[in-house]
C-alpha positions in Angstrom: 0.0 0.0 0.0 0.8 3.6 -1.0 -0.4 6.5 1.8 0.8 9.8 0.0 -0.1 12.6 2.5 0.0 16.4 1.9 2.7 15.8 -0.1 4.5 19.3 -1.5 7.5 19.9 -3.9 8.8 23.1 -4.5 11.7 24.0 -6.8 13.4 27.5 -6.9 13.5 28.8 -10.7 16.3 30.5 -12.0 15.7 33.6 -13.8 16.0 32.0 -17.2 13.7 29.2 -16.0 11.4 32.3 -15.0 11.3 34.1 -18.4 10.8 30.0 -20.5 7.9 30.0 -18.1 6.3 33.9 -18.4 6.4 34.3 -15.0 7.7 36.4 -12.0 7.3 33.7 -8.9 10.6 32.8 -8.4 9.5 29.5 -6.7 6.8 26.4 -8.4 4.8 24.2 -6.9 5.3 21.1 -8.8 3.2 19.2 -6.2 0.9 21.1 -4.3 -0.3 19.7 -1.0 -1.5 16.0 -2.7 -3.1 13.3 -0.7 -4.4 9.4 -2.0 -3.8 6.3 -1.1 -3.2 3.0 -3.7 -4.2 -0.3 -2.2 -2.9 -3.6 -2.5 -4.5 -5.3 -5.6 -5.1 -2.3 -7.4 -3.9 -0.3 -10.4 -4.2 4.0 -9.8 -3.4 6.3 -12.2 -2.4 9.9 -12.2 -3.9 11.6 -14.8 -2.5 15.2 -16.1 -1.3 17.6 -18.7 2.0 18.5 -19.5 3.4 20.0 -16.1 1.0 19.0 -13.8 3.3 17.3 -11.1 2.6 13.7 -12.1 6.7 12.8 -12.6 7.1 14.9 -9.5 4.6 12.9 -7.1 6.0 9.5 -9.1 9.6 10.5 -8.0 8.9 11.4 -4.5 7.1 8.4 -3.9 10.4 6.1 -5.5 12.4 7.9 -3.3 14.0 10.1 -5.9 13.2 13.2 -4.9 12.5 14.3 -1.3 9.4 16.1 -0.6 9.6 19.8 0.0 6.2 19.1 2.6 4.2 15.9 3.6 4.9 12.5 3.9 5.0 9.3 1.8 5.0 5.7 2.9 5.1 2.7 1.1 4.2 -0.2 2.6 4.9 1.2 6.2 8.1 2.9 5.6 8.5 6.4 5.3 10.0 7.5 1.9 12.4 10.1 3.9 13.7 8.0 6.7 13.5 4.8 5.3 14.4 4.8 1.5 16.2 2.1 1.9 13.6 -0.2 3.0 11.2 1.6 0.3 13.8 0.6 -2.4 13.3 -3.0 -1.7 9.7 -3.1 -1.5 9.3 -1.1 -5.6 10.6 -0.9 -8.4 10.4 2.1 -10.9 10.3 2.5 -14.5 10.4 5.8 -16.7 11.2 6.4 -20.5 13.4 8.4 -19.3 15.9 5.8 -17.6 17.7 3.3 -20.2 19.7 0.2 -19.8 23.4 0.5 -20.8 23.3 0.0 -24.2 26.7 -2.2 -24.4 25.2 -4.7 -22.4 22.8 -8.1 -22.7 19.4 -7.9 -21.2 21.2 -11.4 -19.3 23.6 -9.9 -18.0 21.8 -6.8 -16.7 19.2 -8.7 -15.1 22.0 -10.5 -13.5 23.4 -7.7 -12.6 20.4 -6.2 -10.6 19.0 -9.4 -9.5 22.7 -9.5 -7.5 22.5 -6.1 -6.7 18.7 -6.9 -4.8 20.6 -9.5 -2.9 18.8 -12.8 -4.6 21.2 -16.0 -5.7 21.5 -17.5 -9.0 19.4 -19.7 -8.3 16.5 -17.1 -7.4 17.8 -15.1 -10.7 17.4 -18.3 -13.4 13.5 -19.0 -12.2 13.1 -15.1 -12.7 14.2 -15.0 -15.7 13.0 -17.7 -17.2 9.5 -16.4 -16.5 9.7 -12.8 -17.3 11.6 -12.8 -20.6 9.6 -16.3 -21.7 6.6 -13.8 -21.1 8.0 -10.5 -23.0 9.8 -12.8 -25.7 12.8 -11.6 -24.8 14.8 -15.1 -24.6 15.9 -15.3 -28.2 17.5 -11.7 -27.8 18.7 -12.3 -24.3 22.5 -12.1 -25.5 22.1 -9.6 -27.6 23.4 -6.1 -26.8 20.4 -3.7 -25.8 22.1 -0.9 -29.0 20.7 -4.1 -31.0 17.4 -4.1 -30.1 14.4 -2.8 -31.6 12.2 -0.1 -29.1 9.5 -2.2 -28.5 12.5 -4.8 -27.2 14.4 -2.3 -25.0 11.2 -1.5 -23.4 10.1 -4.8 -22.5 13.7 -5.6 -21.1 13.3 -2.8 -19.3 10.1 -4.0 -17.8 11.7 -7.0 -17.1 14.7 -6.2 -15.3 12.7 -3.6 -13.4 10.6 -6.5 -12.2 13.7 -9.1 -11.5 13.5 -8.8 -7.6 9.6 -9.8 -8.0 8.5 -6.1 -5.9 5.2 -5.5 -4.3 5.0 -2.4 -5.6 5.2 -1.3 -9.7 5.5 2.4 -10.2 5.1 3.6 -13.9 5.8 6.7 -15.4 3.5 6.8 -18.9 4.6 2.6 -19.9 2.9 2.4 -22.8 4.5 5.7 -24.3 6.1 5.3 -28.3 5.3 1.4 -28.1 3.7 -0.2 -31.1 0.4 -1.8 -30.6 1.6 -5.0 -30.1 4.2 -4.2 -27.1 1.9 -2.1 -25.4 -1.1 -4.6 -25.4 2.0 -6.6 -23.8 2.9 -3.7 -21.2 -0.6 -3.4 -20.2 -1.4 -7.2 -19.6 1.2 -7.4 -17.3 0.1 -4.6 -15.5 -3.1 -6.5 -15.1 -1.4 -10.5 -14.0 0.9 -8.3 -11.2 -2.8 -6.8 -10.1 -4.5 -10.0 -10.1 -1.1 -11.3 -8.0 -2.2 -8.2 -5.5 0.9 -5.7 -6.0 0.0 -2.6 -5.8 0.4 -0.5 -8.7 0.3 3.1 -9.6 1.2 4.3 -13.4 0.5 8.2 -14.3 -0.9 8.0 -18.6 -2.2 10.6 -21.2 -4.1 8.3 -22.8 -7.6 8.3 -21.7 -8.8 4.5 -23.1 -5.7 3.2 -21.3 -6.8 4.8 -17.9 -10.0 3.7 -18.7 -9.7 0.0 -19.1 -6.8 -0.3 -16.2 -7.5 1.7 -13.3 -8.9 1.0 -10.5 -9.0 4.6 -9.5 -8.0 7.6 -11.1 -6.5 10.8 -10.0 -6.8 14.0 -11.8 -3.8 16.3 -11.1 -3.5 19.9 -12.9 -0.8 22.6 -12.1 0.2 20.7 -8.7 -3.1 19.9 -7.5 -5.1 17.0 -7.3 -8.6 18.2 -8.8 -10.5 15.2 -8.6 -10.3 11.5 -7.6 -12.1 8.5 -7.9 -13.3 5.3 -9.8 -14.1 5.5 -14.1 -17.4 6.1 -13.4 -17.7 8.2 -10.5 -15.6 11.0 -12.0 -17.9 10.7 -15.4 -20.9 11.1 -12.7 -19.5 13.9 -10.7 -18.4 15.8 -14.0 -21.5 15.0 -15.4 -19.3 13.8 -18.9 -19.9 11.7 -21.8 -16.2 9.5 -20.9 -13.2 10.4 -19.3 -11.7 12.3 -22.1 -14.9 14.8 -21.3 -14.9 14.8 -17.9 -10.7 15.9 -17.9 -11.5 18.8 -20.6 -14.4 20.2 -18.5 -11.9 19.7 -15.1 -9.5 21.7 -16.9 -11.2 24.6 -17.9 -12.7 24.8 -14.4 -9.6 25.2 -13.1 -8.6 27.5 -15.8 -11.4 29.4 -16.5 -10.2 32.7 -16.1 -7.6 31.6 -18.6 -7.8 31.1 -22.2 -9.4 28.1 -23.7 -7.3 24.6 -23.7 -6.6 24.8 -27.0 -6.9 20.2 -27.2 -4.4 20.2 -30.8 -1.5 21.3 -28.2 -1.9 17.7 -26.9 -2.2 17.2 -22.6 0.6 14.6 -22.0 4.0 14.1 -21.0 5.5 14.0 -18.1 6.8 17.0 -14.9 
């Protein structure tokens, strides 16, 4: 179980950061006092547009970044005081964060199977079942420079996963795959719910919220605007689908702003 609590980031802007952003606060609140919780057996999802503190919250909650206000604990540890103990218990997987290229997908997940303390023994069974079920075991000594996207992603996944963690923390997963790896991304995401991790992924694409979460929660510049199962946000926005119910959220919150303009897109990750 994740318990997020209050939880605040600020980072000071530099003035040039300050003129990219039109602004004259020389401090942002990338997460602004957030609460939820993510249960055991459950997939959550963070839903945003570009800025809106999902990364940030992700981060803070993997013990990457320490929170400016609030606390986080994962599965009865404090993020803060014990990240150690938080480290064991999750694993975390961005675009951002790529495997050496100059390696094998073997020998990496060797590598962090070791580093998570398990034996060899431990490490073969692992194997054997995560890269039988990405397809990965024909490529397995292959360097990852060799492999195609959809490939270095699921190896990714994989190694990620090696030390078999209760909790699976993912930063958009499906993002730039091809249909057919991200139909593989997301039914994974779904056998590690029906094994009761707990799970919390932030997405921009609606249908993919839609048919995994559990719950959902709506974060724009910071703050967490809404939260709740599929269809009690649709009943409390009164909206057609999700994709309705996050426009109509948005220009609440903006409304003495100018219109969303939707061809500028409302993914991405901050």
């Amino acid at each position: 179980m994740i318990q997020v609590n209050n939880l605040t980031k600020v980072y000071k802007l530099s003035k040039r950061k300050m003129q990219q952003m039109k602004t004259t606060e020389n401090i942002k609140k990338a997460a602004n006092d957030i609460s939820f919780e993510a249960k055991d057996g459950q997939i959550y999802g963070l839903l945003g547009p570009n800025g809106a503190g999902k990364t940030t919250t992700l981060r803070c909650i993997a013990t990457l970044l320490t929170p400016s206000a609030g606390t986080v604990t994962v599965c009865g540890h404090d993020t803060v005081k014990e990240g150690e103990a938080v480290r064991q218990e999750l694993c975390f997987l961005t675009n951002e964060i790529k495997l050496d290229p100059f390696f094998t997908p073997k020998y990496l997940f060797e590598f962090f199977g070791h580093a998570h303390g398990m034996s060899d023994e431990e490490i073969e069974a692992r194997r054997k079942e995560l890269f039988g079920y990405f397809g990965i075991s024909e490529f397995e000594n292959k360097k990852m420079q060799e492999l195609s996207t959809g490939m270095k992603q699921k190896a990714a996944i994989a190694v990620s996963l090696v030390h078999n963690p209760q909790v699976i923390i993912f930063d958009e997963p499906t993002s730039g795959l091809d249909v057919v790896t991200a139909r593989s991304v997301t039914d994974m995401l779904k056998k590690l719910k029906e094994e009761g991790k707990t799970i919390i992924i932030s997405t921009h694409i609606m249908s993919e919220a839609e048919k995994l979460c559990d719950c959902i929660g709506v974060i724009i510049d910071g703050k967490k605007v809404i939260e709740g199962t599929l269809q009690e946000i649709i009943d409390k926005t009164q909206a057609e689908d999700l994709e309705d119910a996050f426009f109509k959220l948005y220009s609440e919150h903006h409304k003495e702003e100018e219109p969303f303009n939707p061809k500028s897109g409302f993914g991405g990750r901050k």
